[in-house]
C-alpha positions in Angstrom: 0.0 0.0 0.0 1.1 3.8 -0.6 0.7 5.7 2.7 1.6 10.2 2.7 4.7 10.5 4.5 5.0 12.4 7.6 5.8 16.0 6.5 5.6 17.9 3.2 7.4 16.7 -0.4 8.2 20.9 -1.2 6.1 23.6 -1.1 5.8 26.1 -3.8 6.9 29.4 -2.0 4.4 31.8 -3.9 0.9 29.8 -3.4 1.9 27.8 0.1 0.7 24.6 -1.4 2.6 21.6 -0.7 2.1 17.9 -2.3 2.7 15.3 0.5 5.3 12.6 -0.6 4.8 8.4 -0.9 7.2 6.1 1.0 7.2 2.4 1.2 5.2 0.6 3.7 7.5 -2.7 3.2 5.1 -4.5 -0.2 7.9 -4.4 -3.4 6.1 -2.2 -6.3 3.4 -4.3 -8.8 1.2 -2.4 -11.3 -2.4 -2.9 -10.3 -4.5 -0.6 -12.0 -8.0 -1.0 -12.4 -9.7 -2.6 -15.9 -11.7 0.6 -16.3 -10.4 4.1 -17.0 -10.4 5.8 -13.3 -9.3 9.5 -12.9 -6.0 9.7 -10.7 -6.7 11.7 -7.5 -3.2 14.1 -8.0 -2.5 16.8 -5.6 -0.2 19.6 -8.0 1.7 22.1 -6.4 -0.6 25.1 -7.6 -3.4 23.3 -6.1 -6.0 22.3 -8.7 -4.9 18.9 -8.9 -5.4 19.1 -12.9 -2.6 17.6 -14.9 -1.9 16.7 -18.3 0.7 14.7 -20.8 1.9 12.2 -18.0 5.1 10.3 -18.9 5.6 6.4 -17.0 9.2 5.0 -16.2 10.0 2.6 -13.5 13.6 2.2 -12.6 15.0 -1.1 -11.4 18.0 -2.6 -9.2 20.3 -1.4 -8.3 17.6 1.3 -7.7 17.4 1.3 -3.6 13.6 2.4 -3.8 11.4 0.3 -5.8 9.0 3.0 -6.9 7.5 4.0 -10.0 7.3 7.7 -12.1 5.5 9.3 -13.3 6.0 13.0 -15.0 3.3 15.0 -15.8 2.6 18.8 -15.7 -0.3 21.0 -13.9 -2.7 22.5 -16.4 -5.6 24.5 -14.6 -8.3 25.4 -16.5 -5.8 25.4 -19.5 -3.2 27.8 -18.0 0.5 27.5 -19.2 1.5 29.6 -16.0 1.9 26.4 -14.1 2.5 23.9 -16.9 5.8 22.4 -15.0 7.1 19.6 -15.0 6.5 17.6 -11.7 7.5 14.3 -10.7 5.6 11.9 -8.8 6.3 8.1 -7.6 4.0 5.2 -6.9 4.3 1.3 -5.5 1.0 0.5 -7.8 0.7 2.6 -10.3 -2.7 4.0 -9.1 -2.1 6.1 -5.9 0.9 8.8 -6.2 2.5 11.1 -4.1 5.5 13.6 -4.9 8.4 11.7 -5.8 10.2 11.5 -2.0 12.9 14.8 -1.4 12.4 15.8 -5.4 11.5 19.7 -5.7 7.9 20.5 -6.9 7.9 20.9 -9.6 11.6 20.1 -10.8 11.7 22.7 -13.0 10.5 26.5 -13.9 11.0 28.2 -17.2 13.3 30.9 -17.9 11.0 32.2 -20.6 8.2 31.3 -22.2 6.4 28.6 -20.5 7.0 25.1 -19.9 5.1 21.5 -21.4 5.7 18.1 -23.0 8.1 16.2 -20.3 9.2 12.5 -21.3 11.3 10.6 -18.5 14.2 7.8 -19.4 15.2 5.3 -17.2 19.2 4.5 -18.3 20.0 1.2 -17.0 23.7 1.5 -18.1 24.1 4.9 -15.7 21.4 3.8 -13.2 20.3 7.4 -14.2 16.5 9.1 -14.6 16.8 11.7 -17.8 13.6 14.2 -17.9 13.3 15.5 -21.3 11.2 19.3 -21.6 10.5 21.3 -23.7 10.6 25.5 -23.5 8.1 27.3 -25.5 8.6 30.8 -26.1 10.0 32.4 -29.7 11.4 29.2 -30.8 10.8 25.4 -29.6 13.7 24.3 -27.3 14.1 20.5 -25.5 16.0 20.8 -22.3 17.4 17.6 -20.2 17.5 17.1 -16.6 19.0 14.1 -14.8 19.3 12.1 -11.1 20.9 8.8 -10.0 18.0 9.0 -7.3 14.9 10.7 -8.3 15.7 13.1 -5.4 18.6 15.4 -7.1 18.4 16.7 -10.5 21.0 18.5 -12.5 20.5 22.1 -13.7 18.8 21.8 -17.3 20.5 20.9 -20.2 19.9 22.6 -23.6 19.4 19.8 -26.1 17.9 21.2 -29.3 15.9 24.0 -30.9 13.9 24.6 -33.8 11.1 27.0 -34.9 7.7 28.0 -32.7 5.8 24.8 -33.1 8.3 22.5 -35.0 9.8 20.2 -31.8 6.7 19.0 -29.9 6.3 16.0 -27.6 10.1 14.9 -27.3 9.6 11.3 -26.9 12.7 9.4 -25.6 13.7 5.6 -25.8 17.1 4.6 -24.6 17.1 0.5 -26.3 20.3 0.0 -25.3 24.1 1.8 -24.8 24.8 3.5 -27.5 21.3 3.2 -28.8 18.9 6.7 -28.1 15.8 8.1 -30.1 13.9 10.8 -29.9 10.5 10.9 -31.9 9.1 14.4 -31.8 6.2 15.7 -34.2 6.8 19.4 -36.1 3.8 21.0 -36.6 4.9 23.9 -39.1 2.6 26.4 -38.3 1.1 25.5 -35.1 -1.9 23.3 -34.3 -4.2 24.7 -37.0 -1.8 24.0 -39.4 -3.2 21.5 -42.1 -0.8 18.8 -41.1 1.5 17.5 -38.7 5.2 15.4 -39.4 6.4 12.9 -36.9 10.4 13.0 -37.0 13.3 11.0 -35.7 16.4 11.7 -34.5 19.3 9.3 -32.6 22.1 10.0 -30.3 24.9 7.6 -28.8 24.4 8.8 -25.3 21.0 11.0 -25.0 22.8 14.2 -25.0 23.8 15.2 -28.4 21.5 14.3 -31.4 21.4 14.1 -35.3 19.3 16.0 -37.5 16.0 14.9 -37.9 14.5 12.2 -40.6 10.5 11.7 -41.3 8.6 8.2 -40.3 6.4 6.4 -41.9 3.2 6.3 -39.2 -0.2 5.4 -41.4 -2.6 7.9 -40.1 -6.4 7.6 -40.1 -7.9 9.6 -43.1 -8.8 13.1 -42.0 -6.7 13.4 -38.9 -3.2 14.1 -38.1 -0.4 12.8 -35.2 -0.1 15.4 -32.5 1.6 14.6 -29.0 3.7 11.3 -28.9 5.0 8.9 -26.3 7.3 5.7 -27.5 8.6 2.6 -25.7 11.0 -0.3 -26.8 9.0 -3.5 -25.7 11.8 -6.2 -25.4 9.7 -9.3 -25.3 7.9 -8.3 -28.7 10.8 -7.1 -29.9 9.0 -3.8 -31.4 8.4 -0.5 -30.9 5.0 1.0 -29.8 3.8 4.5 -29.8 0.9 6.1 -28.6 -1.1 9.0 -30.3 -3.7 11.6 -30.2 -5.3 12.3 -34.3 -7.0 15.9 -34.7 -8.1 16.8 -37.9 -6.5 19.3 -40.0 -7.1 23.2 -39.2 -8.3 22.1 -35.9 -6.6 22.0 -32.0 -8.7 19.6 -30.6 -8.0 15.7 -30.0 -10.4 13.0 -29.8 -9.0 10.1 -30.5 -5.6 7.9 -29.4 -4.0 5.5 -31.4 -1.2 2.7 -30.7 0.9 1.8 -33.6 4.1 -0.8 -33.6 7.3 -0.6 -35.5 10.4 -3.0 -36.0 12.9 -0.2 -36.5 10.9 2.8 -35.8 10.8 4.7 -39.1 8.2 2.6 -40.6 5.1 2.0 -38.2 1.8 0.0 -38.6 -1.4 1.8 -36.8 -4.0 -0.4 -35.4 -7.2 1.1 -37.2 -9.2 1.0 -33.8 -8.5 4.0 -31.2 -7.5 3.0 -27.8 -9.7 5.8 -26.5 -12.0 8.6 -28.3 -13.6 11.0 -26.1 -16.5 10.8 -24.2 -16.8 7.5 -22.3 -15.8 9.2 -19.1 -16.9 12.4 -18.0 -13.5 13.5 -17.3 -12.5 12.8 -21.1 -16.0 14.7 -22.2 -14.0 16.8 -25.1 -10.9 15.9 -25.3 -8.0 12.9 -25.3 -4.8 14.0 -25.4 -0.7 12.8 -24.9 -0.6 9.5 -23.1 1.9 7.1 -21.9 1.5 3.3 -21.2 3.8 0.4 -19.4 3.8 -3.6 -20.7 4.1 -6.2 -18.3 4.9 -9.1 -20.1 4.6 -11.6 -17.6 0.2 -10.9 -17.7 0.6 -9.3 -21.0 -1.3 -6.9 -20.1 -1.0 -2.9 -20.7 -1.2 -0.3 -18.2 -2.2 3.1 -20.1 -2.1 6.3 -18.0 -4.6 8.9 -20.5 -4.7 12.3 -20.3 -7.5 14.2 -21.1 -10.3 17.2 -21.2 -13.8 18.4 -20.5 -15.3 21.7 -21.3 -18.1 23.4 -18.9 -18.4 26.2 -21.4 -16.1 28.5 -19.9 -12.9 26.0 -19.4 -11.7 23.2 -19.6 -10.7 21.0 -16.8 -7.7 18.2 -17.5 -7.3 15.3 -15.6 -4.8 11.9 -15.6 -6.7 8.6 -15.7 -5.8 5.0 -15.4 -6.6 2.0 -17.2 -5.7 -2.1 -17.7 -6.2 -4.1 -20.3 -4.8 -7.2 -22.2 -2.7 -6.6 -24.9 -4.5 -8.4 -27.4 -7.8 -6.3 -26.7 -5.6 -3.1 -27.6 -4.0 -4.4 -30.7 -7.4 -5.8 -31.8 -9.5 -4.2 -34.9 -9.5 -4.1 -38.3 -13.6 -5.0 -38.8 -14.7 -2.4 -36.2 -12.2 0.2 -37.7 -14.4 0.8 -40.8 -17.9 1.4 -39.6 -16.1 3.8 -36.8 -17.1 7.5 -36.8 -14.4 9.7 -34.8 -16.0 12.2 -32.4 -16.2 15.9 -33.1 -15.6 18.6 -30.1 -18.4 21.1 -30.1 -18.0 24.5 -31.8 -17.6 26.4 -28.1 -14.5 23.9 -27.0 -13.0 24.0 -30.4 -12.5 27.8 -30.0 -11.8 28.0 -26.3 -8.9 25.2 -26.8 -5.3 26.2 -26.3 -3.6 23.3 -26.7 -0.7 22.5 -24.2 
């Protein structure tokens, strides 16, 4: 069981709200999340306990603490003010706490505003890496890193590009010597008519090629926006996770998984893993994911993020979710009698995407 430790995580000097921190109450850490999609109850340092674009890693030995991660970022009512990333720890998967003697959040932005983090657990260093990225002028991805989940580095400048061309840094470390980074450039911005999922690779996670397009089959109509990737070892295969929006629009409602052998050229399973509306916390909107495999059940463990819209804001929220594996990757005779879901005029124009 996850208990709150005696005492306070950090507190955020400026609003006096402090997220109490997990510790382990002597079980060793197993995913148990429930078979239906249930909303995470987060406290976030702002206080609104809304959240968005969550990112999963679980270190192992010779880790001391078995726990597991999760990034994510605050997102009240759709305000980048507090969109910082913030690092929380788990023995289940399903209750979480602030990640024990880690600042909250780890980071604030020196301009612009803050979104998008991916976290890397590197075996070889027995290191965390939390990829950002810093929206202001121009896209930039900064790195932070910790042997303990507890201290992290000053950030790292890792790339830049164009306003809107280096979303959703998505990081896989297969093995040493072997890093990717999938990220999506969306030209213009998220009304643009189209989006491009890119690739780049790196010996060590720090310093990275120039980018190359993938092959990700889209369904007709929509386009890739946020990302998450993992390397799943026992299927020897990438899988990535996806919201589609259609072109000229903001607005997610659907999330795909696709698998790759190399990851340039991917195959999309024609079903969604989730549109909007099934749960009243996903109303309007589905957005960036991330997911864990356990092959021993064979089973996946999604952790969605996603929107609803009362007419004046919307309100963002982290669920989780279990299912078999073969259930996700199922489809194919459903896919073409499916109609996507459309968000209403009203959120469509009140969406600012993060």
């Amino acid at each position: 069981m996850l208990a709150a430790a005696v005492g306070l995580a950090c507190a955020d000097g400026r609003h006096g709200v402090t997220v109490p921190e997990v510790r382990l109450t002597g079980d060793t850490a197993a995913l148990r999340a429930p078979m239906v999609a249930t909303p995470l109850v987060l406290q976030t340092y702002e206080g609104s306990g809304q959240s968005v674009h969550p990112d999963f890693a679980a270190p192992t030995n010779p880790w001391k603490r078995r726990l597991f991660y999760l990034a994510l970022t605050p997102y009240p009512g759709g305000s980048p003010l507090y969109e910082n990333p913030s690092l929380y720890a788990s023995l289940d998967g399903v209750t979480w706490g602030a990640a024990p003697h880690a600042p909250m959040p780890l980071v604030r932005p020196v301009q612009g505003h803050l979104s998008d983090p991916d976290l890397v657990y590197a075996s070889a260093r027995n290191e965390l890496f939390l990829y950002y990225r810093q929206s202001s002028d121009s896209d930039r991805v900064l790195m932070l890193r910790s042997v303990d989940g507890a201290a992290w580095s000053e950030p790292r400048p890792m790339l830049a590009a164009p306003a809107g061309r280096l979303l959703s840094p998505a990081v896989v470390r297969r093995r040493t010597g072997t890093w990717l980074m999938w990220s999506v450039d969306a030209r213009t911005g998220c009304r643009d008519e189209a989006t491009t999922v890119e690739l780049r690779r790196s010996n060590d996670g720090l310093a990275w090629s120039v980018p190359e397009p993938v092959t990700l089959p889209i369904p007709a109509g929509q386009f890739a926006w946020h990302i998450d990737v993992e390397w799943i070892p026992s299927r020897g295969e990438y899988w990535a996770l996806f919201p589609v929006k259609a072109p000229g629009t903001c607005v997610p409602t659907a999330l795909y998984m696709a698998t790759s052998p190399d990851g340039v050229a991917w195959r999309t399973v024609p079903v969604p893993v989730l549109v909007a509306g099934p749960i009243p916390a996903f109303r309007d909107v589905v957005y960036r994911s991330t997911f864990a495999f356990d092959a021993r059940t064979d089973e996946v463990t999604f952790w969605f993020s996603g929107a609803r819209f009362d007419g004046l804001a919307f309100t963002w929220r982290t669920a989780v979710q279990r299912r078999p594996r073969a259930e996700v990757f199922a489809g194919g005779v459903r896919a073409a009698r499916l109609q996507l879901p459309v968000a209403g005029a009203a959120a469509r124009a009140a969406f600012d995407p993060p």
